[in-house]
C-alpha positions in Angstrom: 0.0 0.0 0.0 1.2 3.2 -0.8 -0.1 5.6 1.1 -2.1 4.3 4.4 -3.7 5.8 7.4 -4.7 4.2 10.5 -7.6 5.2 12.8 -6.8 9.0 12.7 -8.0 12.0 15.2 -6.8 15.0 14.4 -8.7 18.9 14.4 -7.6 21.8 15.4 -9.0 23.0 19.3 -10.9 19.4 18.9 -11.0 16.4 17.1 -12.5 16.4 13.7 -11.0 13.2 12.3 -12.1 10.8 14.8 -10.9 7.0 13.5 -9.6 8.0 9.7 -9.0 4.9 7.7 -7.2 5.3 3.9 -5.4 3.0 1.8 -4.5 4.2 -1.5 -2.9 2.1 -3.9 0.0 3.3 -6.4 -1.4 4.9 -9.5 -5.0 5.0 -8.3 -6.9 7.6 -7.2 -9.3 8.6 -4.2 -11.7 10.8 -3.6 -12.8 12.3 -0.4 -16.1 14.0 -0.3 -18.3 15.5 2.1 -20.7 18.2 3.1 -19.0 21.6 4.3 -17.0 21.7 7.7 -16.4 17.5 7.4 -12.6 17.8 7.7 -11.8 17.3 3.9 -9.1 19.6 4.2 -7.9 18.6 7.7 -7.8 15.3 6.8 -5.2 16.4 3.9 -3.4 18.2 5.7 -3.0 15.9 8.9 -1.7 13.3 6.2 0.8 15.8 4.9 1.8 16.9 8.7 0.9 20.0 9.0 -2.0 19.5 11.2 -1.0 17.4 14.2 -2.2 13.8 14.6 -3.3 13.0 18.4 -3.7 9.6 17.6 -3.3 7.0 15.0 -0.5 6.2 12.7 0.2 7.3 8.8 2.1 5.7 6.4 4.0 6.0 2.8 5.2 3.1 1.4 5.4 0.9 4.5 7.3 3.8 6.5 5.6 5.7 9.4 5.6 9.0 8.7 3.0 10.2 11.5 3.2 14.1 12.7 6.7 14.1 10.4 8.1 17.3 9.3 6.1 18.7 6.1 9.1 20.0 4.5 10.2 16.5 5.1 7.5 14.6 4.0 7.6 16.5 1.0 11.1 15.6 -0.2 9.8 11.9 0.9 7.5 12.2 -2.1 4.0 13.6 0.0 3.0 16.7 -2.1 0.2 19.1 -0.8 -1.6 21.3 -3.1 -3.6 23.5 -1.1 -6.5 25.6 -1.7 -5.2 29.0 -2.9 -3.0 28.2 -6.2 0.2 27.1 -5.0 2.3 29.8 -7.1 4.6 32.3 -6.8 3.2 35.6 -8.4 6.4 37.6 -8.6 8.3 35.2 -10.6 7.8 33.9 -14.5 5.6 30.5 -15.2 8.9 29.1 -16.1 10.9 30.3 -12.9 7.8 28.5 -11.0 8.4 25.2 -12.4 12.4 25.2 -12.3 11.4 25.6 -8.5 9.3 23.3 -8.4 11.7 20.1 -9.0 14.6 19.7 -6.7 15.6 16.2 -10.0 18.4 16.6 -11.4 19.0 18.9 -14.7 17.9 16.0 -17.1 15.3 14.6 -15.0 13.8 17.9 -15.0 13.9 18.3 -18.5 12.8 15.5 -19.4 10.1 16.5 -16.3 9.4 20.2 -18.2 8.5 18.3 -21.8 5.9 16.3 -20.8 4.6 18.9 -18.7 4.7 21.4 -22.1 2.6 18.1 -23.4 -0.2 17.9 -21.0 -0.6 22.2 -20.1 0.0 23.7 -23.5 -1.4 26.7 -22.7 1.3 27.4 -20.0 3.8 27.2 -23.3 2.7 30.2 -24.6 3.0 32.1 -21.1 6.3 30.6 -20.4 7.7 34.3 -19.9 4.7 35.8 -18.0 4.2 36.2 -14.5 2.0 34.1 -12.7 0.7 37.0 -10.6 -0.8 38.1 -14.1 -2.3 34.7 -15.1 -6.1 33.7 -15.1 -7.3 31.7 -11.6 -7.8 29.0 -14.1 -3.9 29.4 -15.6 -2.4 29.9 -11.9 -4.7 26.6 -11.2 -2.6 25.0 -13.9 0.5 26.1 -12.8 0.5 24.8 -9.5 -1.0 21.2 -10.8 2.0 21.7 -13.2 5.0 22.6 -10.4 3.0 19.2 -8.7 3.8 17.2 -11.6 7.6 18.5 -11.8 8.1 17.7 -8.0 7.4 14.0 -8.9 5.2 13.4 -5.9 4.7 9.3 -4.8 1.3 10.9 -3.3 -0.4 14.0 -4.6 -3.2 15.6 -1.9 -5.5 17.9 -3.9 -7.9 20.2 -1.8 -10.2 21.9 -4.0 -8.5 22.1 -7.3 -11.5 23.4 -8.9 -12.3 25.8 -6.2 -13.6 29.6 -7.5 -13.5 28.5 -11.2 -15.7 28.4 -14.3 -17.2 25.5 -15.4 -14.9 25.1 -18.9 -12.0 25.9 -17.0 -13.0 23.2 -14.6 -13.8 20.7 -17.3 -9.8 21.8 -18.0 -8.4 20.6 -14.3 -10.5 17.1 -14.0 -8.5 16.6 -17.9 -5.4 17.3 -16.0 -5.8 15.4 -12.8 -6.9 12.5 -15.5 -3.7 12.8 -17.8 -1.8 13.2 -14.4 -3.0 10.0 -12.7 -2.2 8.0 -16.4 1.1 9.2 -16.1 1.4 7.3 -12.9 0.8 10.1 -10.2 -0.8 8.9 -7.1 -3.7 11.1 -6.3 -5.9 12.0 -2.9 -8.7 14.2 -3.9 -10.8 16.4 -2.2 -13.4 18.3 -4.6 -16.8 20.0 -4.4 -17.8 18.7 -7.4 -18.8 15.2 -6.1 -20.0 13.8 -9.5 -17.3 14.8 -11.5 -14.8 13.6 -8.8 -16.8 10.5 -8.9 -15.6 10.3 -12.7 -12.4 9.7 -12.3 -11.8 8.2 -8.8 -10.9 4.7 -8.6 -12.1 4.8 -4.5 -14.0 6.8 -3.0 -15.5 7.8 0.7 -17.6 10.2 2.7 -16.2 11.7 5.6 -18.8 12.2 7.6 -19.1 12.4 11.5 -15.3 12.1 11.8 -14.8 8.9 9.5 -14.6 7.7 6.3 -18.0 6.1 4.8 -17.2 4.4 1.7 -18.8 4.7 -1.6 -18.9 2.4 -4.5 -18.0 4.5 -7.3 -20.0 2.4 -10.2 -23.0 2.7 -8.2 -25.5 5.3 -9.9 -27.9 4.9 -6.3 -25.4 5.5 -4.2 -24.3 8.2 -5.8 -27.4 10.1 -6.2 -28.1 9.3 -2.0 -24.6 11.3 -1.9 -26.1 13.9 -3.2 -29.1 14.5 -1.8 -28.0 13.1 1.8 -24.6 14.9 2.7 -24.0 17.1 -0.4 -27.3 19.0 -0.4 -26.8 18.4 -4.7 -24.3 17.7 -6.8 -21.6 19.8 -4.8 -20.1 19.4 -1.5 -17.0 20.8 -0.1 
């Protein structure tokens, strides 16, 4: 298993996570859903260490890395894209993605052509600063500098989060060609049936824990919707 986590409780001044349980396999993706003020994002961020785990154990690839350093846990291969468009404004879309990779030179070539591959349109604003990009470019940008970093696990909060629905249509093509190229993927998104598309697991986290879902089943689905989501969104 390559990323696993064992009866978590985590929160802030109190538990939110009360008993997490994830598995995610390599190459797969998993999606996380749940109505507003679940712990989506708490949950992300107590696997990438940057909230504190009060109890319960996580692993990557066999290793406990529980309450480890995020800086750390990055270089380990745990990448956190959080909320917010993970850029650097100031600097050029092609100074943010030679930051993005500590590989070496032809790694990161290598690394920088498939990336001109799957976000074209970040070609032609190679030059540009990302300050001055669209939400939906600086969205691309930071899936992009994710890609570079070669993450084992990616942890996506809200990658569609504030944008229009073509530009959206645009990230769930990413996160697809992403996880074909062999990216493991966590995904938190408030579009439930679209996340649904492309997740090979999903759960609910509701009341502290993780409810799975069977993603091929249309019923359960639509009781998604209508008993947690309040429709086809949820954050």
């Amino acid at each position: 298993m390559l990323l696993e986590a064992r009866s978590l409780r985590a929160g802030y001044e109190a538990d939110v996570l009360e008993g997490v349980d994830l598995e995610l396999e390599a190459g797969t993706l998993f999606a996380v859903l749940g109505p507003n003020g679940a712990g989506k994002s708490t949950l992300l961020a107590a696997l990438a260490g940057v909230v504190h785990v009060r109890s319960g154990t996580v692993h990557i690839a066999g290793v406990e890395v529980t309450n480890a350093d995020p800086a750390e846990l990055a270089r380990c291969g745990l990448y956190l894209l959080r909320e917010g468009r993970g850029t650097f404004p100031s600097l050029t879309v092609a100074e943010n993605l030679r930051l993005g990779s500590a590989r070496p030179e032809r790694e990161q070539a290598d690394a920088r052509t498939k990336v001109d591959e799957l976000f074209p349109r970040l070609v032609e604003r190679r030059d540009q600063l990302a300050g001055t990009l669209s939400g939906g470019e600086r969205q691309m940008l930071a899936l992009a500098r994710a890609f570079v970093a070669a993450p084992l696990v990616l942890l996506l909060d809200e990658p569609s989060l504030g944008l229009a629905p073509k530009v959206v249509d645009e990230v769930f093509s990413v996160i697809t060609a992403l996880r074909a190229a062999g990216v493991s993927i966590v995904l938190v998104e408030q579009y439930a049936t679209r996340a649904l598309e492309v997740a090979d697991r999903a759960a609910v986290l509701v009341d502290g824990q993780l409810r799975r879902l069977d993603v091929g089943d249309a019923g359960a689905r639509e009781a998604l919707a209508a008993g947690y989501l309040g429709g086809s969104r949820g954050k």
